[in-house]
Each structure stands twice: as structure tokens, then as C-alpha cells.
Backbone as a ProteinNet text record, in pm:
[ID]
protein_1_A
[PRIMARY]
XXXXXXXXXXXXXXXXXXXXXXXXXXXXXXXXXXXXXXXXXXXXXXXXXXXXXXXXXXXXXXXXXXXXXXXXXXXXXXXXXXXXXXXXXXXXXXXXXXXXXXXXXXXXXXXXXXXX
[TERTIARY]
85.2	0	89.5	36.5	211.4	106.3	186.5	152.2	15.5	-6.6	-116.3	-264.5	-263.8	-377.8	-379.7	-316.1	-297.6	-343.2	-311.1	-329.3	-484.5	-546	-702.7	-790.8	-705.1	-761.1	-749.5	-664.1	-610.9	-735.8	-736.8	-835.2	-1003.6	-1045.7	-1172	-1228	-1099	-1137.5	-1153.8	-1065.5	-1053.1	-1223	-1233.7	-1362	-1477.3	-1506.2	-1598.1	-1625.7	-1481.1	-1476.1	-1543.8	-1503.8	-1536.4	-1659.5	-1726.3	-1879.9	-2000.8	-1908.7	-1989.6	-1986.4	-1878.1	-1868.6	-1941.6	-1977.6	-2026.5	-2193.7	-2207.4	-2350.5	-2396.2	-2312.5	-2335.6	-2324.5	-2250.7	-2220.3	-2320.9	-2317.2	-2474.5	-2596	-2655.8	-2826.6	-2868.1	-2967.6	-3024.6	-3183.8	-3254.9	-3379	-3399.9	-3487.5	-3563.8	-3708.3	-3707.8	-3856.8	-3901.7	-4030.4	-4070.5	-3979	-3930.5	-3779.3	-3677	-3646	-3534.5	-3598.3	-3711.1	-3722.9	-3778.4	-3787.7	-3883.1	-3747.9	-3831.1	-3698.4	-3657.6	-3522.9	-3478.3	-3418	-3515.5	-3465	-3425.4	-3298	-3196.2	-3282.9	-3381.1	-3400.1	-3535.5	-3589.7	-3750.7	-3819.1	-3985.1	-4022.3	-4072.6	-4086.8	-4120.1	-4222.3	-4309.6	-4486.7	-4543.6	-4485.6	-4563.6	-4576.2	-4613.8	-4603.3	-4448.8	-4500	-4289.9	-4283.3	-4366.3	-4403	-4340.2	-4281	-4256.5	-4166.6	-4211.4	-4134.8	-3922.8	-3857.7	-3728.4	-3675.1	-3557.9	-3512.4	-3410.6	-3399.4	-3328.6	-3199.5	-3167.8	-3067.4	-2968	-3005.2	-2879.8	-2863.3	-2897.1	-2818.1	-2707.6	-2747.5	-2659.1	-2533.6	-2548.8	-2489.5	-2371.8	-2404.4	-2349.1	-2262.8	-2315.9	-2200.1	-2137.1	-2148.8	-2064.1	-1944.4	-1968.4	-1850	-1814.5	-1836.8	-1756.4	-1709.4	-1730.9	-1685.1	-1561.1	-1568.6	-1437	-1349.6	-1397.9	-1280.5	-1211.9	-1262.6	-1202.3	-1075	-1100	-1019.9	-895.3	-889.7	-781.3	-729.9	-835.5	-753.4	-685.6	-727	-652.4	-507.4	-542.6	-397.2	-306.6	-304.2	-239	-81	-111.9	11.2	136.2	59.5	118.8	335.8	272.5	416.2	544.5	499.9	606.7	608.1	464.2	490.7	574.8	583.4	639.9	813.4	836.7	943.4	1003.6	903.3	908.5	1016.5	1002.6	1107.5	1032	890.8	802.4	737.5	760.2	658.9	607.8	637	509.9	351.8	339	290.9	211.1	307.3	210.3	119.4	187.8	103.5	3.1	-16.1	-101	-246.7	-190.6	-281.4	-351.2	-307.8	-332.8	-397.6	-366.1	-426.7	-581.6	-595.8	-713.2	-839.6	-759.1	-844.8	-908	-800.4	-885.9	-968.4	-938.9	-1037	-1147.3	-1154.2	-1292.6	-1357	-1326.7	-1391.7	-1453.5	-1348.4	-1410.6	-1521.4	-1501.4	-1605.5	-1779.1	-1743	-1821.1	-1892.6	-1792.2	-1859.9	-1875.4	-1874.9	-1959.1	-2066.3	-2094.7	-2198.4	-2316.2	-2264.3	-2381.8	-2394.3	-2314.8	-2353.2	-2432.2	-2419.8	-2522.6	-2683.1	-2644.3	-2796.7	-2906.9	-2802.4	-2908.8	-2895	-2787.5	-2771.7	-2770.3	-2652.7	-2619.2	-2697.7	-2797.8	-2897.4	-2989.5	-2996.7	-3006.8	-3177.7	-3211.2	-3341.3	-3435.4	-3513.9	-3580.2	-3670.6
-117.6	0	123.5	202.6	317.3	470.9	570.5	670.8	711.2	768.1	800.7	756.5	643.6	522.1	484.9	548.7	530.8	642.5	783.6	869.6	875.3	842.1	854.6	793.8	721.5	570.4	643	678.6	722.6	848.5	950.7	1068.9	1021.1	896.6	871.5	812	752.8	676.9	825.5	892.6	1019.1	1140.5	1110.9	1178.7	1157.7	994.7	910.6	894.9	883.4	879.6	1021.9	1136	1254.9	1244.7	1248.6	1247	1161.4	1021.4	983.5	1017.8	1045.3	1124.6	1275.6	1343	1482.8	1406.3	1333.4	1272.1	1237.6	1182.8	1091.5	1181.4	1302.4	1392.6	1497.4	1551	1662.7	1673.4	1732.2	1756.7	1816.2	1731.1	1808.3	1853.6	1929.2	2000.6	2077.1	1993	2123	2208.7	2284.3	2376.3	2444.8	2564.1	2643.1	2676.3	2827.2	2864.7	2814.4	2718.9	2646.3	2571.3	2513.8	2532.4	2554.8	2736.2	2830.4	2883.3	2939.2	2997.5	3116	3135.1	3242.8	3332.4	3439.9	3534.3	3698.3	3695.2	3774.6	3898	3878.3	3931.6	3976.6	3902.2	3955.8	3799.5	3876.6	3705.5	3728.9	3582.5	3460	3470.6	3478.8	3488.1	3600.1	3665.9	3792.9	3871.5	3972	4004	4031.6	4013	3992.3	4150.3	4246.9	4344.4	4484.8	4423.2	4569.2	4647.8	4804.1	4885	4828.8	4911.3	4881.3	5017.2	5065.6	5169.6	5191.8	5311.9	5340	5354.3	5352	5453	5324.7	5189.8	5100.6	5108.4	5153.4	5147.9	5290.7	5411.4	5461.3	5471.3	5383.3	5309.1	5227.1	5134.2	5053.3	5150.6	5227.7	5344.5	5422.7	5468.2	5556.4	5466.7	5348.6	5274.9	5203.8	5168.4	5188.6	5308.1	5393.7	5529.8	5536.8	5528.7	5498.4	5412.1	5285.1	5195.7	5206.9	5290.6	5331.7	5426.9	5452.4	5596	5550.9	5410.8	5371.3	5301.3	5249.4	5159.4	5324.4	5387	5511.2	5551.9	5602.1	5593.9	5491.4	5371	5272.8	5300.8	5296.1	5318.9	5466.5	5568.6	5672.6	5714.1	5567.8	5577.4	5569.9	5493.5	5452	5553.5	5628.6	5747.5	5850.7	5880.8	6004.4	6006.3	5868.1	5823.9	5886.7	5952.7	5952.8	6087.5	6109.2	6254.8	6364.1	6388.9	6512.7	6429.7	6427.2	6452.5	6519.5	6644.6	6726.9	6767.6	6697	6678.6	6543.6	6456.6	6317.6	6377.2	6514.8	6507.6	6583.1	6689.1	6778.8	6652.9	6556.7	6521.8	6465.3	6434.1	6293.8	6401	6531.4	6609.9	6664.5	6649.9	6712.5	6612.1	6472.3	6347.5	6355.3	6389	6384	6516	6583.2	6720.8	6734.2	6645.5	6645.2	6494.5	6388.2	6296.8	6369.9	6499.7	6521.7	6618.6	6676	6747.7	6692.2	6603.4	6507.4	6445.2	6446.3	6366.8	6502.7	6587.6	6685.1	6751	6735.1	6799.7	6657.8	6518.5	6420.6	6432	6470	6461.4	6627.2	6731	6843.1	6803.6	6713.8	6738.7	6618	6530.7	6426.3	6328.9	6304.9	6123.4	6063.6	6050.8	6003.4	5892	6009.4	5957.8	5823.1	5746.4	5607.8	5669.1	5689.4	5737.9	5883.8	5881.3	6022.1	6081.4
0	0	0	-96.5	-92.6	22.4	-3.3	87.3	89.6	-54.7	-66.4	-28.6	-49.8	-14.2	101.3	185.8	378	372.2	334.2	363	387.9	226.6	210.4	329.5	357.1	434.1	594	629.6	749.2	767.5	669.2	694.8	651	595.7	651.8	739.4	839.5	948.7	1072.6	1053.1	1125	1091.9	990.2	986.6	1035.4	1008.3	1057.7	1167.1	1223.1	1371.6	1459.9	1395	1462.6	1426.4	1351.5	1299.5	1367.6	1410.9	1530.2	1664.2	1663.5	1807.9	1837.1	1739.5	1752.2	1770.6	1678.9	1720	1782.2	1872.2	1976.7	2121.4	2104.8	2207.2	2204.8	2066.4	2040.3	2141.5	2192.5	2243.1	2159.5	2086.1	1976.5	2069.1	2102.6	2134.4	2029.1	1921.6	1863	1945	1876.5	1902.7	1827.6	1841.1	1703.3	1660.4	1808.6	1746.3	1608.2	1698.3	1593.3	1456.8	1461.4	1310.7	1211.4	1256.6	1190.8	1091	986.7	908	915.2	891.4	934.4	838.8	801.1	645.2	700.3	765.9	742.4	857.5	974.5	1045.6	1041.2	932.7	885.3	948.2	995.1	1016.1	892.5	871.1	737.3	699.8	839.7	833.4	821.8	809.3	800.4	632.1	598.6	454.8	412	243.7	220.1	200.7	149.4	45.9	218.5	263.7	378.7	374.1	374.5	360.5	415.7	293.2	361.2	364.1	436.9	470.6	394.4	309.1	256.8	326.2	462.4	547.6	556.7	490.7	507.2	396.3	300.7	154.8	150.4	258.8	252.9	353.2	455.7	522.3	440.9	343.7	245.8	186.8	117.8	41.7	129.9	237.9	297.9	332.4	368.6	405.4	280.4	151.2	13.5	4.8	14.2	-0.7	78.1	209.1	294.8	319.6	267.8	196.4	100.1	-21.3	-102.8	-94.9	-5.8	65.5	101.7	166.6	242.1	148.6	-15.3	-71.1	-181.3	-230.9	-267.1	-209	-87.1	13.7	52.4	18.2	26.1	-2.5	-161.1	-217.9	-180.9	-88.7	-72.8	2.2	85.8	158.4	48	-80.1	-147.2	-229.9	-267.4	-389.1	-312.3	-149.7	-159.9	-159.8	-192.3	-239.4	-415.6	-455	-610.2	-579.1	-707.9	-790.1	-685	-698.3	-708.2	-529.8	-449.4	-328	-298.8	-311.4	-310	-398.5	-487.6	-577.3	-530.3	-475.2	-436.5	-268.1	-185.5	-90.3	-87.5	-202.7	-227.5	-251.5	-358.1	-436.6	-298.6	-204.3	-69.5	8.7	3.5	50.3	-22.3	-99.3	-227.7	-207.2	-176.4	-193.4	-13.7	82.9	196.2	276.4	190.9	198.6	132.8	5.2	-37.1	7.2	72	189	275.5	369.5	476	434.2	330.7	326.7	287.6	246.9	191.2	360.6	392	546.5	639.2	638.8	718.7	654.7	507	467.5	467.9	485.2	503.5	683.5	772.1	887.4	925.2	829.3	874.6	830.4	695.3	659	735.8	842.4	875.1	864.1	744.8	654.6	744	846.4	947.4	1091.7	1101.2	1181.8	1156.2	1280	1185.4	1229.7	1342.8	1407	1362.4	1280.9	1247.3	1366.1
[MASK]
++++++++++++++++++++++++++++++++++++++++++++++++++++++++++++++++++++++++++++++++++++++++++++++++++++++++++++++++++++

């Protein structure tokens, strides 16, 4: 029998083995709870057609928006290595002055607030 074919052999006795043992160790108690279905924080039973809130979709983009930011600035430590650094910190500067501005004109008008 060469390596390989122990190997296979060796890791389904090891699987099997754990698989009865989790079974055999498990308390399974079901109840409604547990096996009612579970769709992402909505109940199941109720109508599908319910209002959704726009304020996590802008939730979603503000933080694309600010990941982007960090993946933008990434590369900076090595550009101000270049010929022209000043030129690479203006630009690092341009990019995080119009973020912040961007993020104080969504936190005057409200965006922010998850609660109306």
C-alpha cells in the first residue's frame, strides 16, 4: 500500500470517527424557534411586500466610499518616495479634503442619523 492510499484511508477513518462522536455527544432540542426559518431578520410569516429603509443602503455606500479611501492611500508611503513629493502630498491632501467634506456635509444634513 504506498503513501497516498494510507493517507485517504487514514483521513476517513478520522472523519468518521469525529462524525460519530459529535452525534453521539450533540443535544439536539428542537422547538418552534429552531425550526422556523430564518430570512436575514424579517419574520417569514408575516407580509414579504414591507417597507425597507433606505438609510442602510446609505450606510453601504458611505462605508464603500471609505474603503475606497484607504484603498486610494495605500500606495502613498512609497509614492512620496518619487522625484516630485510634493505633488504626491497635495494630491493625498485634495483626496482627503474632499472625503471630509463630503462627510460633514452628510452629517449636517441628517444622513447620518439612523433614528428620524
Amino acid at each position: 500500500m504506498n503513501t497516498v492510499s494510507s493517507l485517504i484511508i487514514l483521513a476517513l477513518i478520522i472523519s468518521t470517527t469525529l462524525i460519530l462522536i459529535n452525534s453521539q455527544l450533540s443535544t439536539m432540542k428542537p422547538n418552534k424557534e429552531k425550526l422556523s426559518p430564518y430570512e436575514c431578520g424579517f419574520d417569514p410569516l408575516k407580509t414579504m411586500r414591507l417597507p425597507f429603509s433606505i438609510r442602510f443602503f446609505l450606510v453601504a455606500i458611505l462605508f464603500l466610499l471609505f474603503d475606497l479611501e484607504i484603498a486610494l492611500l495605500l500606495p502613498l508611503p512609497w509614492a512620496i518616495q518619487l522625484t516630485t513629493p510634493t505633488n504626491t502630498l497635495m494630491l493625498t491632501f485634495a483626496i482627503l479634503l474632499l472625503l471630509t467634506l463630503g462627510f460633514i456635509y452628510e452629517w449636517t444634513q441628517g444622513g447620518l442619523e439612523w433614528a428620524e
